[in-house]
Residue frames relative to the residue before (quaternion, step in Angstrom):
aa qw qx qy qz dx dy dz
X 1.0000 0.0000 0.0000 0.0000 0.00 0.00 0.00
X 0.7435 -0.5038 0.4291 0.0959 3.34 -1.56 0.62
X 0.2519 0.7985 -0.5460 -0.0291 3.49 -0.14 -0.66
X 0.0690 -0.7089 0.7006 0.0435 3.15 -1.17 0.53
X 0.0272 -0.8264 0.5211 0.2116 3.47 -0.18 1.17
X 0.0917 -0.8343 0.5419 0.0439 4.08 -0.96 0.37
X 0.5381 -0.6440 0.5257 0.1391 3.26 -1.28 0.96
X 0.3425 -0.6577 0.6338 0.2199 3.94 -0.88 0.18
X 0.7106 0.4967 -0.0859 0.4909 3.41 1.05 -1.87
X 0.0134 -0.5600 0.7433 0.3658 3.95 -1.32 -0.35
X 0.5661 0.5441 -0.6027 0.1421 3.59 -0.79 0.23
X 0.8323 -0.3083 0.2724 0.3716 2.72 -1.88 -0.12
X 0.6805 0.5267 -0.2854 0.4219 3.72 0.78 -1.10
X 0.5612 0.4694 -0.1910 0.6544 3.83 1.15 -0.91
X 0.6620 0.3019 -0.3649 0.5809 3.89 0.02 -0.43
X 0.6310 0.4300 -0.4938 0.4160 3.85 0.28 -0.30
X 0.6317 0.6537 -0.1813 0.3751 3.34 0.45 -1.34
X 0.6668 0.5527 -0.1936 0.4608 3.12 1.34 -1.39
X 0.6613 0.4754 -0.2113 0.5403 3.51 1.33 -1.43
X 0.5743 0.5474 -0.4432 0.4173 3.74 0.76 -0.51
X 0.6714 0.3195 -0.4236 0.5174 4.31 0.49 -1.21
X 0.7708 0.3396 -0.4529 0.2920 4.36 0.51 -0.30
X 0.3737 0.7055 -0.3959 0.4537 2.97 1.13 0.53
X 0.5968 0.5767 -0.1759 0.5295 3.18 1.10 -1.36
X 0.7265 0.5641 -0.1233 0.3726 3.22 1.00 -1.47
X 0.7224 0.3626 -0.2029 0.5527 3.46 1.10 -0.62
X 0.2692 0.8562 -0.1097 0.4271 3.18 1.08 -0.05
X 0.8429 0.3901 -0.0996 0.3570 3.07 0.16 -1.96
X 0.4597 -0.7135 0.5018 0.1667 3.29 -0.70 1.15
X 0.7428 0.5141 -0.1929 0.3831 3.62 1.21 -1.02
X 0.2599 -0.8813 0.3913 0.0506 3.60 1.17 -0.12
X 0.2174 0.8297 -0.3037 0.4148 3.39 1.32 0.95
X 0.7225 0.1163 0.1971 0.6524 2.98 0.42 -1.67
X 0.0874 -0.7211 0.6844 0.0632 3.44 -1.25 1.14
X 0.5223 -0.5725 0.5490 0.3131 3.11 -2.02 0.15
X 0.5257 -0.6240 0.5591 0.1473 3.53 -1.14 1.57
X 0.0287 0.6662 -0.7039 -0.2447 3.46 -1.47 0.32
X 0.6134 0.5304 -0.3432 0.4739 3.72 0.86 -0.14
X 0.2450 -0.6880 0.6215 0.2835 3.83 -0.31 0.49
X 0.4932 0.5911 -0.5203 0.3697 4.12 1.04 -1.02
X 0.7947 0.3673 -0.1538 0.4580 3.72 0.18 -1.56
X 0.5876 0.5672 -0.4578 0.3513 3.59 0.68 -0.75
X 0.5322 -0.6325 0.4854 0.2847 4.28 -1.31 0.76
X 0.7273 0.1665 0.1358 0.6519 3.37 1.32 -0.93
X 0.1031 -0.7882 0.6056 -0.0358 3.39 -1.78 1.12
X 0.3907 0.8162 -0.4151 0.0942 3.13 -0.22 0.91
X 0.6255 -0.6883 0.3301 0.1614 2.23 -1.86 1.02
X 0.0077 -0.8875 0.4596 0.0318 3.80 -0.78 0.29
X 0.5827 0.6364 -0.2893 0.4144 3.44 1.05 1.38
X 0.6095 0.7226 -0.2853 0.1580 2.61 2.10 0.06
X 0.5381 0.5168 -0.4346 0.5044 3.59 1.51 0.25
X 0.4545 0.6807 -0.4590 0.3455 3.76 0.36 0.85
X 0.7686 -0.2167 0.0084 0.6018 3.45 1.57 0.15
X 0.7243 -0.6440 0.2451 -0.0260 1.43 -1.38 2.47
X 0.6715 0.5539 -0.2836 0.4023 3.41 0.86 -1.51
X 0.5740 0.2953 -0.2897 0.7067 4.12 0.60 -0.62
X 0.1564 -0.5939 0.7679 -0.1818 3.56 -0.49 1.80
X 0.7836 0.3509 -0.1778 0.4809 4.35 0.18 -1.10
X 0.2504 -0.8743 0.2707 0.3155 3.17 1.53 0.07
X 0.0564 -0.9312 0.3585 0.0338 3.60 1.30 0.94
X 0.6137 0.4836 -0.3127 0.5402 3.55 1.19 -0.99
X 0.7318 0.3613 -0.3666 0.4467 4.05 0.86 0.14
X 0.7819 0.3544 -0.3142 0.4052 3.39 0.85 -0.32
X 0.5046 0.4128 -0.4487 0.6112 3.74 1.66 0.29
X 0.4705 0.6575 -0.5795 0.1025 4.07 0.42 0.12
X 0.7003 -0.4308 0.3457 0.4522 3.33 -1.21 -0.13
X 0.7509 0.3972 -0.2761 0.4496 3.86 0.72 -0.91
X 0.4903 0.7057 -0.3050 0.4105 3.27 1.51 -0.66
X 0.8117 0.3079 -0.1431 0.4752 3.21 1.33 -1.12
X 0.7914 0.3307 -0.3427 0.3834 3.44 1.16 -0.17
X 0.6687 0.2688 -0.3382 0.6051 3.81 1.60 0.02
X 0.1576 0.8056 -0.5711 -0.0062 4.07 0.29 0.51
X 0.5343 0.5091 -0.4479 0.5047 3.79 0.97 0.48
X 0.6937 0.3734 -0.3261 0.5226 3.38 1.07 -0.11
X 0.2749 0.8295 -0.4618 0.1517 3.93 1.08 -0.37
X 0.3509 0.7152 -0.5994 -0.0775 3.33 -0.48 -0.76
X 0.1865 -0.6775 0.6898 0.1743 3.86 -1.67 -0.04
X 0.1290 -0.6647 0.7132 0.1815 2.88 -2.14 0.58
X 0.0405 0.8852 -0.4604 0.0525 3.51 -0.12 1.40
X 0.0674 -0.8981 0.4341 0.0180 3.26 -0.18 1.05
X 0.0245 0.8546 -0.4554 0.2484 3.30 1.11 1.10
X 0.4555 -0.6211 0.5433 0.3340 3.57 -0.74 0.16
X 0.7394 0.1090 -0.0664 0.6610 4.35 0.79 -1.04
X 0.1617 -0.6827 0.7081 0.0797 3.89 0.25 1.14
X 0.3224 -0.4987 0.7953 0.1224 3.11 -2.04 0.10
X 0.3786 -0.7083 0.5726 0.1649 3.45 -0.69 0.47
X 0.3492 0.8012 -0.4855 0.0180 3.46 -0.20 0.85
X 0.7021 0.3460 -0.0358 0.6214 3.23 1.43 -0.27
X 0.6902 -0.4855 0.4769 0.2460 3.23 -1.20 0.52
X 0.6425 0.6329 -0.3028 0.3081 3.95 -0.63 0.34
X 0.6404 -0.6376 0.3294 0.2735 3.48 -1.41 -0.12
X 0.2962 -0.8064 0.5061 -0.0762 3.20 -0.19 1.86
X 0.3043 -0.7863 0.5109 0.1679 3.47 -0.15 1.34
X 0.7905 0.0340 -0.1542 0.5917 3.96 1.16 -0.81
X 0.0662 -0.7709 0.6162 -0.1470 3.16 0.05 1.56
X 0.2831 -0.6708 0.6452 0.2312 3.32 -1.51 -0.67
X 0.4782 -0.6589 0.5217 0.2548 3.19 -1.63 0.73
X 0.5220 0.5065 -0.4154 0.5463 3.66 1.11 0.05
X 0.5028 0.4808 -0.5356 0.4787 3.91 0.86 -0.26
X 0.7042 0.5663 -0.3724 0.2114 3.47 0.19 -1.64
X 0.8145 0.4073 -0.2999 0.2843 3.02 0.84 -1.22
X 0.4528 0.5929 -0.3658 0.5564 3.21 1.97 0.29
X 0.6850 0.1114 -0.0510 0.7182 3.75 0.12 -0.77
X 0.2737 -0.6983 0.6516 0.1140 3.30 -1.70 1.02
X 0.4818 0.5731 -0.3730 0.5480 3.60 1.28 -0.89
X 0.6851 0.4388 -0.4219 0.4000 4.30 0.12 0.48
X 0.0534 0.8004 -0.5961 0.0351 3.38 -0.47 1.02
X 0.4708 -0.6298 0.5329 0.3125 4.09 -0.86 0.65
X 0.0627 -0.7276 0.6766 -0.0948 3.22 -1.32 0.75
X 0.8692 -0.1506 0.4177 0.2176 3.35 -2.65 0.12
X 0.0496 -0.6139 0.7299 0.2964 3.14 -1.34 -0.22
X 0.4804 -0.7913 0.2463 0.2871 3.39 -0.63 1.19
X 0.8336 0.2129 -0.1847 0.4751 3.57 1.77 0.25
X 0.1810 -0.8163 0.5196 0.1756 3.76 -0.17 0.76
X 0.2835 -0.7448 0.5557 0.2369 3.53 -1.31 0.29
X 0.4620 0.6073 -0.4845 0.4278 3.91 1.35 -0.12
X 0.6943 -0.4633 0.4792 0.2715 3.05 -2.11 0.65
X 0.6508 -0.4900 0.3707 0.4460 4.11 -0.99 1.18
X 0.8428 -0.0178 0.2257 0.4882 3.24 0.45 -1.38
X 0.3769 -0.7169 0.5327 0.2454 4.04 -1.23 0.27
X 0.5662 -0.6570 0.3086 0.3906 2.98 -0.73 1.03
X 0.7563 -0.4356 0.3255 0.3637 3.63 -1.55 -0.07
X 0.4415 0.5717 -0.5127 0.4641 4.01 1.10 -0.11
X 0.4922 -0.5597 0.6060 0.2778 3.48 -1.83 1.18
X 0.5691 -0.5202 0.5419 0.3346 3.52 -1.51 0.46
X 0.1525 -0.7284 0.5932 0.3069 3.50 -0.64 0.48
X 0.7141 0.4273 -0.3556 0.4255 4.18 1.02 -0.45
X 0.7121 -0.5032 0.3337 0.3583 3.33 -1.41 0.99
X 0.7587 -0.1113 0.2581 0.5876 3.22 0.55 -1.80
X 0.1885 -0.8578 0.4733 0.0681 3.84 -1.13 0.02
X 0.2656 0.8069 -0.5275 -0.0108 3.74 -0.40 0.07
X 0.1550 -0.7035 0.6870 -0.0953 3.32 -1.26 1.44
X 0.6472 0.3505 -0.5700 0.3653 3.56 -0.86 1.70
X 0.8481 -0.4437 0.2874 0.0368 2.41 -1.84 0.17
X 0.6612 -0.5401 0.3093 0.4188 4.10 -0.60 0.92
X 0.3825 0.7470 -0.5404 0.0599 4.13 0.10 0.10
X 0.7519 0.4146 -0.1468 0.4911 3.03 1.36 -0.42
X 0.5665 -0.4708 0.4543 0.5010 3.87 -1.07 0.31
X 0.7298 0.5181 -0.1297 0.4269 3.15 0.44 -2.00
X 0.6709 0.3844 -0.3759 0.5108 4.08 0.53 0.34
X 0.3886 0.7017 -0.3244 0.5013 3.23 1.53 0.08
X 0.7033 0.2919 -0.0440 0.6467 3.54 0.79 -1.29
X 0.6577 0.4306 -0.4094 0.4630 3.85 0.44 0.02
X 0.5865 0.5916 -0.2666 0.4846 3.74 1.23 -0.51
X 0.7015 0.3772 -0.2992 0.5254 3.36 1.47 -0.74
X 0.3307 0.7852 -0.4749 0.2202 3.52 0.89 0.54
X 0.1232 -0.8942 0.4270 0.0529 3.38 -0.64 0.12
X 0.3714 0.8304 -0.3911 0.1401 3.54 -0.21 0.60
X 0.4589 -0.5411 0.5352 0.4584 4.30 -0.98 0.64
X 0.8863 -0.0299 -0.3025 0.3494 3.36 -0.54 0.48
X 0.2980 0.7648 -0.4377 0.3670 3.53 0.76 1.11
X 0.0127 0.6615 -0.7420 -0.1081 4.31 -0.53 0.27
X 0.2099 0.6607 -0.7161 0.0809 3.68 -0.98 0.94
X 0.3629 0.7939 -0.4869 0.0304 3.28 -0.62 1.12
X 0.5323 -0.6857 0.3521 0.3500 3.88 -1.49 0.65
X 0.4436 -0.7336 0.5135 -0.0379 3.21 -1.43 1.67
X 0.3495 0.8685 -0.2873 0.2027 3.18 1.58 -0.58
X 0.5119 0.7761 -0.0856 0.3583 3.27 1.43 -0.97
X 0.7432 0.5263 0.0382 0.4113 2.61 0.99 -2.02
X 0.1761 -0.7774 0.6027 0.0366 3.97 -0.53 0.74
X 0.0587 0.8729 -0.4756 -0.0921 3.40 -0.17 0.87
X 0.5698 0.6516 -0.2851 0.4116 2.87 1.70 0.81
X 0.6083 0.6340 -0.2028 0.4323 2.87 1.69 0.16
X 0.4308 -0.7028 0.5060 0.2540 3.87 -1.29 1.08
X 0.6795 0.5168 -0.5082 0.1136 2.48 -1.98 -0.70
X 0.7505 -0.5274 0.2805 0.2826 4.15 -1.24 0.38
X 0.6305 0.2876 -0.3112 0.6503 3.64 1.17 -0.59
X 0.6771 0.5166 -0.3900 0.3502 3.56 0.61 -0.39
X 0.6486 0.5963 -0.2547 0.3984 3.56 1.15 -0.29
X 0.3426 0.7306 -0.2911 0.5139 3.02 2.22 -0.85
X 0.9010 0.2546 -0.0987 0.3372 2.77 0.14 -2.18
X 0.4656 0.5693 -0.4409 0.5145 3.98 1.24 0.55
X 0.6556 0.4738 -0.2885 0.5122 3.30 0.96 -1.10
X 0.6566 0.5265 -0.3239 0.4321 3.67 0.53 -0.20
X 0.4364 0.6360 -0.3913 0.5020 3.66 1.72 -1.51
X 0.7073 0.5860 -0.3765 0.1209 3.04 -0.04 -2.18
X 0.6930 0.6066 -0.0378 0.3877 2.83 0.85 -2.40
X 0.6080 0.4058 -0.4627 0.5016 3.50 0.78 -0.38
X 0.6118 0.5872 -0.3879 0.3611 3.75 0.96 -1.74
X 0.8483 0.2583 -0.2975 0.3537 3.66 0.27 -0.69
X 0.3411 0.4941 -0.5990 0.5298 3.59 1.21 0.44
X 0.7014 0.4667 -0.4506 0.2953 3.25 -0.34 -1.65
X 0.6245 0.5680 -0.2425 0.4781 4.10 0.82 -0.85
X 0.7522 0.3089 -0.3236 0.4838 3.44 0.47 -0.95
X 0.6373 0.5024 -0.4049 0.4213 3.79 0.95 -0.29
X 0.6782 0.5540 -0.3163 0.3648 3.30 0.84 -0.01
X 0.5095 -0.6364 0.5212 0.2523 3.39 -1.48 0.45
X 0.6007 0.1695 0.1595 0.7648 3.39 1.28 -1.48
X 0.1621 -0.6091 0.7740 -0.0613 2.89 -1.43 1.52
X 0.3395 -0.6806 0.6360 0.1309 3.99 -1.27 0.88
X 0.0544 0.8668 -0.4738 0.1457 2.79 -1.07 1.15
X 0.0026 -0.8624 0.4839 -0.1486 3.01 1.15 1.67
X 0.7646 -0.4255 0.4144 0.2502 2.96 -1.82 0.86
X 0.0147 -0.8133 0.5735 0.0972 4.27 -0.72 0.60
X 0.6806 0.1687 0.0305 0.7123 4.00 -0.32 -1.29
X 0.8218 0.4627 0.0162 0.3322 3.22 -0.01 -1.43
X 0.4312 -0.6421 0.4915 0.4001 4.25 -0.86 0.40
X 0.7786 0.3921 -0.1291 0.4725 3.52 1.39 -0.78
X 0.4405 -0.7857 0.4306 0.0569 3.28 -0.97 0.62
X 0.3622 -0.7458 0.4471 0.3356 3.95 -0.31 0.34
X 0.6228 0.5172 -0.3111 0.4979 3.33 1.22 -1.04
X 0.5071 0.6171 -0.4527 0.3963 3.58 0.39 0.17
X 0.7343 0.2108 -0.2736 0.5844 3.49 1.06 -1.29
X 0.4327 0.6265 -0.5382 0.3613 3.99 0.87 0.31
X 0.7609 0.4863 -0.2547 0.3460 3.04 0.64 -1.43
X 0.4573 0.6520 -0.3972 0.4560 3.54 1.47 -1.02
X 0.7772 0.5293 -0.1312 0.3141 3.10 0.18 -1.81
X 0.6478 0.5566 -0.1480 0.4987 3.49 1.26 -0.88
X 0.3189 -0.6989 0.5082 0.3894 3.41 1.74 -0.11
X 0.6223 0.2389 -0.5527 0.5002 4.13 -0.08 1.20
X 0.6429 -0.4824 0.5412 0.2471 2.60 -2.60 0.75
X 0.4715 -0.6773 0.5489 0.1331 2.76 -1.57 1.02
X 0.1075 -0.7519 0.6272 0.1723 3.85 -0.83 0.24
X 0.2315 -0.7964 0.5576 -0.0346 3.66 -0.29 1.49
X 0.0235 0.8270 -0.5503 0.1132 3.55 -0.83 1.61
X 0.4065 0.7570 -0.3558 0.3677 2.96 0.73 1.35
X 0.2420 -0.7981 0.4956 0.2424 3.56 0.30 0.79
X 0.7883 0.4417 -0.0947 0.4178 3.53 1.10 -1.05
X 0.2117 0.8477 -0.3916 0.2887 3.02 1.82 0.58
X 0.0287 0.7209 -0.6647 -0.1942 3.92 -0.54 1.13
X 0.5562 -0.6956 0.4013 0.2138 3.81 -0.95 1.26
X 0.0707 -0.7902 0.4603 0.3983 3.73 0.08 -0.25
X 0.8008 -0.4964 0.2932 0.1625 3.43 -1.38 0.98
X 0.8158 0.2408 -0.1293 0.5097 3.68 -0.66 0.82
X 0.4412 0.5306 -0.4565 0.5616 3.81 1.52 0.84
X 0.4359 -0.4650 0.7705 -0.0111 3.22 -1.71 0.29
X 0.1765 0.8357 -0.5170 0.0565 3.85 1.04 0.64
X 0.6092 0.4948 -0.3253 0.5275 3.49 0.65 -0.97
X 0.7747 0.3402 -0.3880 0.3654 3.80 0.26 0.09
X 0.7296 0.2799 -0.2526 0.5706 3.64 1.64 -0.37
X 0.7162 0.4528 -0.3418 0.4066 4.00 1.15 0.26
X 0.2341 -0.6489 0.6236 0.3678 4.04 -0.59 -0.15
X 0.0440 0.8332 -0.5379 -0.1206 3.82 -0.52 0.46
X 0.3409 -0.7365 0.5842 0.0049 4.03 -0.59 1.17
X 0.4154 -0.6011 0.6512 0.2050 3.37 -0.83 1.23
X 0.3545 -0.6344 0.5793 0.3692 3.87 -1.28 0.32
X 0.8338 0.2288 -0.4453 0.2325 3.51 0.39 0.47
X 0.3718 0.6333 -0.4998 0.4593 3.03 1.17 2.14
X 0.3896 0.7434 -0.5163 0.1702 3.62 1.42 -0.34
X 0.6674 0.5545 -0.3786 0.3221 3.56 0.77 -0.76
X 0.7165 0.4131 -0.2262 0.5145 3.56 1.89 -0.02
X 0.1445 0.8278 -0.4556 0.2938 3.32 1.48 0.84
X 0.6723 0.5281 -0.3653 0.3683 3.51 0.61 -1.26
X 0.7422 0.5021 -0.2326 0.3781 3.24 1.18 -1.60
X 0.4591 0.6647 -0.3063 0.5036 3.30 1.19 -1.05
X 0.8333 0.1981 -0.2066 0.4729 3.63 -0.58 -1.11
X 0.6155 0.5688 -0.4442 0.3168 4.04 0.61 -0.09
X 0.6325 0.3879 -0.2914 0.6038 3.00 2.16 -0.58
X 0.6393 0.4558 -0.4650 0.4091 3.51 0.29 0.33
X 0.2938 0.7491 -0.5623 0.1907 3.87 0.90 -0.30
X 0.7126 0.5547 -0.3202 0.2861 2.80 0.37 -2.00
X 0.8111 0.2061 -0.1409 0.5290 4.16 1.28 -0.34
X 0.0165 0.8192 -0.5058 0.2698 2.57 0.71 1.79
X 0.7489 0.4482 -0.1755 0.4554 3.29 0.73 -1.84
X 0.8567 0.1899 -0.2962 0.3772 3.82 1.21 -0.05
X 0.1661 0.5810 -0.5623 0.5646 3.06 1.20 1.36
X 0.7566 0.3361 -0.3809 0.4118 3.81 0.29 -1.14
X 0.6638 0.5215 -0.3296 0.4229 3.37 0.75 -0.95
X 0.6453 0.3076 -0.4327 0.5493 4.20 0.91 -0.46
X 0.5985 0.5846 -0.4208 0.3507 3.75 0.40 0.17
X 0.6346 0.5413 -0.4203 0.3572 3.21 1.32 -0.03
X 0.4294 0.7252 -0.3501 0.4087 3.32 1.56 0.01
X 0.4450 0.7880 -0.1708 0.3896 2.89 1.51 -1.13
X 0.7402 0.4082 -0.0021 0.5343 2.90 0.17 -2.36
X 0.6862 0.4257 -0.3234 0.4932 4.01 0.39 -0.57
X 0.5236 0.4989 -0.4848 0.4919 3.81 1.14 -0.35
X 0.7430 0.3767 -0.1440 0.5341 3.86 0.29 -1.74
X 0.5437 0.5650 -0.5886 0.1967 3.45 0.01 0.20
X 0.7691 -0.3947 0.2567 0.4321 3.48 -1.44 0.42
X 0.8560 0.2134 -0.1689 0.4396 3.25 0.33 -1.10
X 0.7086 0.4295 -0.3657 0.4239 3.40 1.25 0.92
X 0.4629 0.8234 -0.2386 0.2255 2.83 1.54 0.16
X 0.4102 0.7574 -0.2238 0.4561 3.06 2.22 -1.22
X 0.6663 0.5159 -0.2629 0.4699 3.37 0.62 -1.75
X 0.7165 0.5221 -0.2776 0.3700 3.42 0.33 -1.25
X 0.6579 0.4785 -0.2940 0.5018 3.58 0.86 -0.53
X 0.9045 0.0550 -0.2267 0.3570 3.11 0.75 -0.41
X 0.3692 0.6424 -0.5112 0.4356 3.07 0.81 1.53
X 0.3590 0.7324 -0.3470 0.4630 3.20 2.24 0.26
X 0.6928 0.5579 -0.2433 0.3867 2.93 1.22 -2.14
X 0.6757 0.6088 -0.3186 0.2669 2.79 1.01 -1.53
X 0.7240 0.5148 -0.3077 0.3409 3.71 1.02 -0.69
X 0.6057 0.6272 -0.2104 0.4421 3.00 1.75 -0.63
X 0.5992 0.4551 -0.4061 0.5185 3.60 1.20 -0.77
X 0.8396 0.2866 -0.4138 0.2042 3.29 -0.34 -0.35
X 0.3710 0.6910 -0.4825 0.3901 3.67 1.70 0.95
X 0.4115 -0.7377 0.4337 0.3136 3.68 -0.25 1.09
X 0.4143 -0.7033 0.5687 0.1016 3.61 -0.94 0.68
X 0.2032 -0.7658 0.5563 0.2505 3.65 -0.84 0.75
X 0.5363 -0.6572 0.4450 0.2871 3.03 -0.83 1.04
X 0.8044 0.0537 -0.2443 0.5388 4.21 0.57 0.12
X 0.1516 -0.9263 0.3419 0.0467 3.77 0.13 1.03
X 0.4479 -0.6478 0.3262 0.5229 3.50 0.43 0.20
X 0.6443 0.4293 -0.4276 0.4665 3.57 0.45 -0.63
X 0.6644 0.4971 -0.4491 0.3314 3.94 0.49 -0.31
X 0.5510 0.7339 -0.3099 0.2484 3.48 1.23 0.26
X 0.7030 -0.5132 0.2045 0.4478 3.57 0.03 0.86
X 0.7006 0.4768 0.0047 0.5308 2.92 0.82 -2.56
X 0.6493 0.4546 -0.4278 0.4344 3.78 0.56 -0.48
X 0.7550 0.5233 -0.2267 0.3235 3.63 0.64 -1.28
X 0.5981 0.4958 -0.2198 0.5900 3.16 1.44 -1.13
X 0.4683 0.6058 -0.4091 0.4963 3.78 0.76 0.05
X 0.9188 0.0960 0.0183 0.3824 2.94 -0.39 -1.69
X 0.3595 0.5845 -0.4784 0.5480 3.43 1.53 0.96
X 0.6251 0.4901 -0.2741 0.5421 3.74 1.04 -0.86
X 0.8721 0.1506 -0.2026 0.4193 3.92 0.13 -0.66
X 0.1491 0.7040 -0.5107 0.4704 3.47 1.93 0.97
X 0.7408 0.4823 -0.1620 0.4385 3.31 0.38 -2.31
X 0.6909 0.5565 -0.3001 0.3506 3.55 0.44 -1.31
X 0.5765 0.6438 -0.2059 0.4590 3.32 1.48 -0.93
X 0.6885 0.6299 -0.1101 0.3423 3.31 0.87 -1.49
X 0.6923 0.5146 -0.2020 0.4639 2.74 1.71 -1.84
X 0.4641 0.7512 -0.2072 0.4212 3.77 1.61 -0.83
X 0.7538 0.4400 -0.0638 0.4839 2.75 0.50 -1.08
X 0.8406 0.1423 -0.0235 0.5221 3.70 0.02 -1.11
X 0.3744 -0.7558 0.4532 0.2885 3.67 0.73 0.05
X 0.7260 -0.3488 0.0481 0.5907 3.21 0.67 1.64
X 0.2233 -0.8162 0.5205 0.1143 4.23 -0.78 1.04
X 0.5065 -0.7208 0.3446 0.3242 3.23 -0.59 0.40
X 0.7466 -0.5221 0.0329 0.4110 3.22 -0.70 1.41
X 0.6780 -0.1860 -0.0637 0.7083 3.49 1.75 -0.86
X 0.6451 -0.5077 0.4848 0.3017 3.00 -2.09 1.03
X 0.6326 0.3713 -0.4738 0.4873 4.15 0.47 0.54
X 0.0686 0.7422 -0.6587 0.1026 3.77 1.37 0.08
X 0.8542 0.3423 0.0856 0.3820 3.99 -0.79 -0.46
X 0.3726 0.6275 -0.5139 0.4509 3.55 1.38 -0.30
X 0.1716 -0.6682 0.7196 0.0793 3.60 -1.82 1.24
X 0.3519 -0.7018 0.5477 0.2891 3.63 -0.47 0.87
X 0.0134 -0.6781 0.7259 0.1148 4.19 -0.60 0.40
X 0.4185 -0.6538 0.6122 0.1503 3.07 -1.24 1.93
X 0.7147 0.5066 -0.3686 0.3110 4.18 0.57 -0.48
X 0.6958 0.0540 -0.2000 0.6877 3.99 0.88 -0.47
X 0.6659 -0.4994 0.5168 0.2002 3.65 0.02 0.34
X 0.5186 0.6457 -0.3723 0.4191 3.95 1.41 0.39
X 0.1709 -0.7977 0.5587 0.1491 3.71 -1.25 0.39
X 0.4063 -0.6068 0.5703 0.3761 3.49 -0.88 -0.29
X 0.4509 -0.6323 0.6246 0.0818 3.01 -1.72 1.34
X 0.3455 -0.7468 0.5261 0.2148 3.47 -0.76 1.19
X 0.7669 0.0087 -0.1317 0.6280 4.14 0.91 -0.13
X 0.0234 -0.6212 0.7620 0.1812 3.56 -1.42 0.39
C-alpha cells in the first residue's frame, strides 16, 4: 500500500507529528508499504494530527480540507485523542469495541511514540506491581487506594508534565526518573484507563520488558497481538482484588514477559510503520457509505459540544492541547506525554 501521510494543521505541533509517521517510514525494516508523496497515486491518506488541537473538538479543519474533499474514499486517520469523535475512517488508539460494532471502518491501535527506556535492565523486580499518575479517571481513584507489602502505588496528580521553565524541568526530570524505576522494579505495572479507554503505560510497560495489568472495560485492543498471552487484564469492578489476583498469577510472570516480546517487536520503531498500515490495509477494502451519519453537520457539532462539556467535568478545564509540552526527538522519532 501507498500512503500518503498529511497534516490538517501548518504548525509546528502538526509538522512534528508529521516528521514522527516519516520517520516511522524510513525506518521500516519490512518494506511493504511505502511512503506516498502524491496523495493522486497514493492507496490511502492519512491523516495524523488530529489530537493536537484541542479547540477543533468536530475536527473542522479535516473534514473541510482539500483532500478530504476531493479523495474521501481514500481518507483515513490516526487519532489518538483521549474522546475521538468519529469522523473518518482509521486507527483510533482509544476507541471502543461498542464503536466497532457500530462503524466497522475503526480499528485500535499504538501510540505512535513512547518516551520509556527500550528495555530494563537485567535486575529481578523486587515489587509485585506499581502505579504512578494522576486522578483522570473514576476508576484510578480506587486503584490509588490499593494497598500492598510489596506494592509502590502512588498519586501523581500534582505533577504538570506540561509545564516549562528551569526549576520546573528539574522537578519533571526527577517525576520521570522515579516513573521508570518505579517500572523497572516491578513485576506488573497497572494500567488503568485515564481521559482516554487506553493508556500509554501499557505500551511503556510492554516495551520496558514488564507485564502490563489493563483496566479498562472500554479497552479497543489493537490487532495482530496474542494479548491474553503477554497482558493480565482486570475488570474495573475487580481493582479492589488486584493484590489477590496478581499474587496468583506471579507464578507466570516470566512467560507473559517472554510472550510480550512479540509484542514489543510488533510496536517497535522500525516496525511500527508496517503495523499502521496493515490496519489501513484492512480497512480499505470495508465499503464506505457514501452519506454516514457522523458526516452530518448537526451530528458532529453535537457530539463535539458534549465531548468538550465532558472534558471540562472531568479535568477542571484541559489544556488547550493534550501534546501541550510534546518534545519532538529528531533520533527515534518519540515525544513526551504531558499526563499519563
Amino acid at each position: 500500500m501507498r500512503i500518503y501521510v498529511a497534516i490538517g494543521w501548518e504548525d509546528d505541533l502538526s509538522r512534528a507529528v508529521l516528521e514522527v509517521f516519516r520517520t516511522l517510514a524510513a525506518l521500516d525494516r519490512v518494506h511493504e508499504h511505502e511512503l506516498e508523496s502524491d496523495p493522486q497515486v497514493a492507496d490511502a491518506i492519512l491523516f495524523v494530527d488530529l489530537n493536537e488541537h484541542w479547540a477543533d473538538r468536530s475536527y473542522r479543519v479535516h473534514r473541510t480540507h482539500e483532500l478530504a474533499r476531493k479523495y474521501r474514499d481514500k481518507v483515513f486517520v490516526y487519532n489518538a485523542h483521549d474522546q475521538p469523535l468519529f469522523v473518518f475512517p482509521g486507527i483510533y488508539v482509544s476507541g471502543s469495541p461498542r464503536w466497532v460494532a457500530r462503524f466497522r471502518t475503526m480499528i485500535g491501535g499504538p501510540y505512535a511514540s513512547l518516551i520509556s527506556p527500550s528495555e530494563c535492565d537485567h535486575n529481578p523486580p523486587d515489587l509485585l506491581f506499581s502505579f504512578l499518575g494522576s486522578r483522570t479517571h473514576p476508576v484510578r481513584d480506587v486503584v490509588l487506594s490499593l494497598d500492598h507489602p510489596r506494592a509502590l502505588v502512588e498519586d501523581t496528580t500534582g505533577i504538570d508534565f506540561a509545564a516549562r521553565g528551569r526549576d520546573l524541568d528539574e522537578e519533571l526530570s526527577v517525576a520521570k526518573d522515579r516513573y521508570v524505576n518505579a517500572i523497572a522494579r516491578s513485576k506488573f505495572v497497572l494500567c488503568p484507563r485515564g481521559f482516554g479507554s487506553s493508556s500509554i503505560r501499557l505500551f511503556e510497560t510492554l516495551r520496558a520488558g514488564r507485564v502490563p495489568v489493563v483496566i479498562s472495560d472500554d479497552w479497543l485492543m489493537p490487532p495482530r497481538v496474542e494479548w491474553s498471552n503477554c497482558i493480565v487484564r482486570v475488570a474495573e469492578a475487580d481493582i479492589l482484588r488486584l493484590p489477590e489476583l496478581l499474587e496468583e498469577r506471579e507464578n507466570d510472570w516470566a512467560e507473559l514477559v517472554r510472550a510480550g516480546r512479540a509484542a514489543r517487536d510488533e510496536f517497535s520503531q522500525d516496525h511500527l510503520w508496517h503495523h499502521y498500515a496493515t490496519s489501513l490495509s484492512q480497512l480499505a477494502v470495508i465499503p464506505r457509505r457514501r452519506r454516514p451519519w457522523w458526516a452530518q453537520r448537526r451530528v458532529v457539532r453535537g457530539v463535539a459540544a458534549a465531548s468538550s462539556a465532558w472534558a471540562r467535568s472531568h479535568s477542571g478545564g484541559l489544556p488547550s492541547m493534550r501534546a501541550a509540552g510534546r518534545q519532538h526527538s529528531r533520533g527515534d522519532g518519540s515525544q513526551a506525554v504531558a499526563r499519563r
